[in-house]
C-alpha positions in Angstrom: -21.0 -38.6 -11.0 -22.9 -37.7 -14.2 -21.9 -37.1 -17.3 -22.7 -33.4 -16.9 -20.8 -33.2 -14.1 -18.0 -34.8 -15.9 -18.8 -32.4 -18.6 -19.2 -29.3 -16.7 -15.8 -30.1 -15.1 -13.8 -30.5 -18.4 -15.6 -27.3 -20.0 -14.3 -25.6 -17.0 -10.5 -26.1 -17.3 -10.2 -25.8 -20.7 -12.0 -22.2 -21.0 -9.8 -21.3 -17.8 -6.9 -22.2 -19.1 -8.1 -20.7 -22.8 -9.5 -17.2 -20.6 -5.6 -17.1 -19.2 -4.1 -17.9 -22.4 -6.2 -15.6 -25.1 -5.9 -12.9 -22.0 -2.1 -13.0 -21.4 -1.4 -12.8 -25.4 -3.9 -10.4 -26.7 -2.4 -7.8 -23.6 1.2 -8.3 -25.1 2.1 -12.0 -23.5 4.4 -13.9 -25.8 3.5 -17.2 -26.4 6.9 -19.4 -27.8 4.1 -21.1 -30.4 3.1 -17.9 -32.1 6.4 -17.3 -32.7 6.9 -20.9 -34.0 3.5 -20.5 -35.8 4.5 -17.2 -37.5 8.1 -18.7 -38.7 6.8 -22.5 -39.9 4.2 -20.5 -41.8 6.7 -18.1 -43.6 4.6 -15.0 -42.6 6.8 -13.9 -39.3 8.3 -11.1 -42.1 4.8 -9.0 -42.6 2.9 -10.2 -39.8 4.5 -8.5 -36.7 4.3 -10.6 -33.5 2.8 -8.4 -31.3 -0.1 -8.8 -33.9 0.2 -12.4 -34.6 -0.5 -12.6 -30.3 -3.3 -10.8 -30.0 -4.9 -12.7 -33.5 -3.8 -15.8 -31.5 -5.3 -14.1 -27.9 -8.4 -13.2 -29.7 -9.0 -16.8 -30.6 -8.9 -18.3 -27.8 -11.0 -15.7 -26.4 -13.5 -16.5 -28.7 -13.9 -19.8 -28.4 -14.6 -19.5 -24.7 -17.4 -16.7 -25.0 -18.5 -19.4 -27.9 -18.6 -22.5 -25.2 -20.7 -20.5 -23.6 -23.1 -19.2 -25.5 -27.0 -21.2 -25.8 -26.6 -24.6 -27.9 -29.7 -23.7 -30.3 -27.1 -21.2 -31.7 -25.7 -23.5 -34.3 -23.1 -21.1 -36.0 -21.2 -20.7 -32.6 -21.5 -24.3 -31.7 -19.6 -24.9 -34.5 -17.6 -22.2 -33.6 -16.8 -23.3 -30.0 -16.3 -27.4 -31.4 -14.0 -26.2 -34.5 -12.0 -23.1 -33.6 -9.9 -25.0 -30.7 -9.4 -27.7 -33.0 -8.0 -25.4 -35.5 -6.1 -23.6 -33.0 -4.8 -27.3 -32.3 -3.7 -28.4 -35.7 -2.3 -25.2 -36.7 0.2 -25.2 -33.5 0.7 -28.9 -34.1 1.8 -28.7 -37.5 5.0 -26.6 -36.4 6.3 -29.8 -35.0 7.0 -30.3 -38.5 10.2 -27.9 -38.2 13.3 -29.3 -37.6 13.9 -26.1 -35.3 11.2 -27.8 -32.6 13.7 -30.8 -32.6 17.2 -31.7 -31.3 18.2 -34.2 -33.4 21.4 -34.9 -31.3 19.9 -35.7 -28.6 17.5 -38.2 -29.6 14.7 -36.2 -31.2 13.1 -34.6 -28.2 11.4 -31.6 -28.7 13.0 -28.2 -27.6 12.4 -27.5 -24.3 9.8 -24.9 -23.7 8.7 -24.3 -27.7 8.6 -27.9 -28.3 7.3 -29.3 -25.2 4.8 -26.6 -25.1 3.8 -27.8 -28.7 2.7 -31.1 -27.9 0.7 -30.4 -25.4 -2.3 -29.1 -27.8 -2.6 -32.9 -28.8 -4.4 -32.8 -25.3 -7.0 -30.6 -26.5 -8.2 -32.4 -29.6 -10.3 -35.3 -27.6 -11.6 -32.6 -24.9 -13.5 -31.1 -27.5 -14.2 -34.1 -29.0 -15.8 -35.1 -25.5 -17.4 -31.7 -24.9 -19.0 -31.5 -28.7 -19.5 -35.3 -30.6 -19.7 -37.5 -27.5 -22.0 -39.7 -29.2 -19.9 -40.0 -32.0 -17.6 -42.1 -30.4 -17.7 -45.7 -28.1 -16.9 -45.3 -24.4 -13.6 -47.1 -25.2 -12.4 -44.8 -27.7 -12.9 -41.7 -25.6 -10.7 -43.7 -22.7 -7.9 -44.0 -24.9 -8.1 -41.1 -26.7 -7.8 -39.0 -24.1 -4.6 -41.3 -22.7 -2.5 -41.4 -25.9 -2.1 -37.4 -25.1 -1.0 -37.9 -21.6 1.3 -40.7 -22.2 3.0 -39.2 -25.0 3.3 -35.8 -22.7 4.3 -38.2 -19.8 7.0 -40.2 -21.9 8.5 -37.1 -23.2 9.0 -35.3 -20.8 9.6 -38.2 -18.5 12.4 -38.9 -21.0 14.2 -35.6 -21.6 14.8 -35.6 -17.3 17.7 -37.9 -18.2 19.1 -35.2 -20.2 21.6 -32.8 -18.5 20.0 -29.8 -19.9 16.3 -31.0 -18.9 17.5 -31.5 -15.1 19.3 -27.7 -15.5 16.0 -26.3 -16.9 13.8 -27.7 -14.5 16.1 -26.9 -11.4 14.1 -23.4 -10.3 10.9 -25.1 -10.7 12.1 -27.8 -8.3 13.9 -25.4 -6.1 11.1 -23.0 -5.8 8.3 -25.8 -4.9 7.3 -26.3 -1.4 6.3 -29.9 -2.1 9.5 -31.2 -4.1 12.4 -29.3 -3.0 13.3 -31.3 -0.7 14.8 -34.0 -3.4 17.7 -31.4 -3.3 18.5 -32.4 -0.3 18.9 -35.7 -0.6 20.0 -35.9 -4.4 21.6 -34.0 -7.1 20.0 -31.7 -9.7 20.5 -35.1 -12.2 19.5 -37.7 -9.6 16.5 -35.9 -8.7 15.8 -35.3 -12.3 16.3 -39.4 -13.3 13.9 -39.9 -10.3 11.0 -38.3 -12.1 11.8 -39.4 -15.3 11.1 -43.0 -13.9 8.4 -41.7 -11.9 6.6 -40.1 -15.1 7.3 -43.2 -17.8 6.9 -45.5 -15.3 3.0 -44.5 -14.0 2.6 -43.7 -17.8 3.0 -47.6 -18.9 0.9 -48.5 -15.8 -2.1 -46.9 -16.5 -2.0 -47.9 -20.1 -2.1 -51.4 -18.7 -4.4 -51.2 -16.4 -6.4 -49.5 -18.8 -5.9 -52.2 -21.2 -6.5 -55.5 -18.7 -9.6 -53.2 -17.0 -8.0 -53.4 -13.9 -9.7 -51.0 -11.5 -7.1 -51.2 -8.9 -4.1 -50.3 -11.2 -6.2 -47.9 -13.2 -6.7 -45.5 -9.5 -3.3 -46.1 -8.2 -1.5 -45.3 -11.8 -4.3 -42.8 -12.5 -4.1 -40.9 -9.4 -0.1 -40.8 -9.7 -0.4 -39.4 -13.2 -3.1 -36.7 -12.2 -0.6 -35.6 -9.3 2.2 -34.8 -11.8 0.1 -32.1 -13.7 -1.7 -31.0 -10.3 1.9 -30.5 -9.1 2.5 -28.5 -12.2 0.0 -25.9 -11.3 1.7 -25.2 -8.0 4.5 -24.0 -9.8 2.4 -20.9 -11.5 2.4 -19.9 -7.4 5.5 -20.6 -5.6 7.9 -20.0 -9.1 8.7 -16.8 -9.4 7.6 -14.6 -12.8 5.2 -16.8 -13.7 2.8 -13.8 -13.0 2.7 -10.4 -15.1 0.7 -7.5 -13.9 0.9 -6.5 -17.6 0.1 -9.5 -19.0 -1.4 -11.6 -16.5 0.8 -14.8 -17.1 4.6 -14.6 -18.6 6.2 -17.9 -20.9 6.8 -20.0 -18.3 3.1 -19.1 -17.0 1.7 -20.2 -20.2 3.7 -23.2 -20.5 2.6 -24.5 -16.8 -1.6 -23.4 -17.5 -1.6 -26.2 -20.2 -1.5 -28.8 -18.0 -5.3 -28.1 -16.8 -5.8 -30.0 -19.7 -4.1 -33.4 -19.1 -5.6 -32.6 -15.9 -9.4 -32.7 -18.1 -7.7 -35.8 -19.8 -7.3 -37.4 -16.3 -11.2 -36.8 -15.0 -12.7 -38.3 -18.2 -10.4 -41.3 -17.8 -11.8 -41.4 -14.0 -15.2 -41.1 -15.3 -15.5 -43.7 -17.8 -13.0 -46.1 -15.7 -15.2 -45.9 -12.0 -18.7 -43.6 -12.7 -20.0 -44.2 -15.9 -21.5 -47.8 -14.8 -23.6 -46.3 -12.6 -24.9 -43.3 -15.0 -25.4 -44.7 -18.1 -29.3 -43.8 -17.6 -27.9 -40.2 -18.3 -26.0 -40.9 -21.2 
């Protein structure tokens, strides 16, 4: 695999995911981080939300026509490398507000606004991969690109063993054709701790693996991790209302989409871990 492969692969999920996402808000979709965005920012009082989406919609529309458009266009290059980043830090700074926190329970984030927060921390060394890959050592893109999914895995693999994580996750579970079956065998918590463990666990392995360069560890751990947010997209089909005929994906659609880019995290990881070796005439 080449790095244009590798590079063709990650521009294509994140300007899916950014096509769904500008779409679904600027046609009336409400994004929970808009609304966060509008509040943390004090302007939620003048700047209607219906407006605020499609200002949000349109940006991420943007930047895909932008990752698009011919290189020797400098002005949207820049565009296309320093709009998502913006979009990024401006969603990211919210996690600032005590709101996006329940301090009671450990300091997770809220379920749904929070965890959908922290997931644009996944988008920062895409574009970083996509726009300065020269500006940064082989090594550095590897663990940039984990910190995001280990801090997505370990949070979210830690709120399972919260009552209200297992309840909120129960109709994704239910609804799956490839996990329901846990409910069979286990209760709503059980089967929640199980993939808390599953999630930390295969978290902390690749991070080792990663750190020893151990090829063996790095595929098992790696492929384990890639299945949770593979998984994740299943649920936009087999969960209902994750669909909108008016708005093309609802909340919970929105909050699922995001994981095509952990899944971008993953295939850069895989790259640099088992292809690059053999490419590095094409870098």
């Amino acid at each position: 695999m080449s790095h244009k492969s590798i590079n063709q692969v990650v521009l294509g999920l994140l300007s899916l995911s950014f096509l769904l996402l500008g779409a679904s808000l600027f046609f009336g979709g409400n994004e929970r981080a808009v609304t966060a965005v509008t509040q943390f920012f004090g302007v939620s009082q003048w700047l209607p939300i219906s407006v605020a989406n499609k200002l949000a919609g349109g940006a991420f529309l943007v930047t895909v026509l932008c990752f698009f458009m011919p290189k020797k266009l400098t002005a949207l290059s820049k565009v296309a490398f320093y709009l998502p980043l913006g979009i990024s830090a401006v969603v990211l700074l919210t996690l600032l507000d005590e709101s996006r926190w329940i301090a009671d329970l450990g300091g997770f984030p809220v379920i749904g606004s929070g965890q959908g927060i922290i997931k644009y921390f996944a988008v920062i060394p895409l574009v970083l991969f996509l726009f300065r890959h020269n500006a940064f050592s082989q090594s550095a893109h590897v663990w940039l690109n984990y910190i995001p999914v280990a801090m997505v895995l370990f949070w979210i693999g830690g709120m399972k063993f919260l009552e209200l994580e297992a309840k909120g996750i129960e109709p994704l579970v239910a609804a799956s054709p490839f996990m329901s079956w846990m409910y069979d065998y286990f209760s709503v918590l059980t089967a929640s701790y199980i993939i808390g463990v599953y999630d930390i666990v295969f978290a902390i392995l690749l991070g080792i693996g990663l750190w020893l360069n151990l090829p063996k560890l790095i595929l098992v751990s790696g492929l384990a991790c890639g299945a949770v947010f593979v998984m994740t997209q299943t649920f936009l089909f087999s969960t209902p209302g994750t669909f909108s005929a008016e708005t093309i994906i609802t909340g919970l659609g929105h909050f699922v989409i995001k994981d095509l880019w952990y899944i971008a995290n993953m295939a850069i990881i895989a790259f640099y871990s088992f292809f690059n070796d053999k490419n590095n005439n094409e870098l």
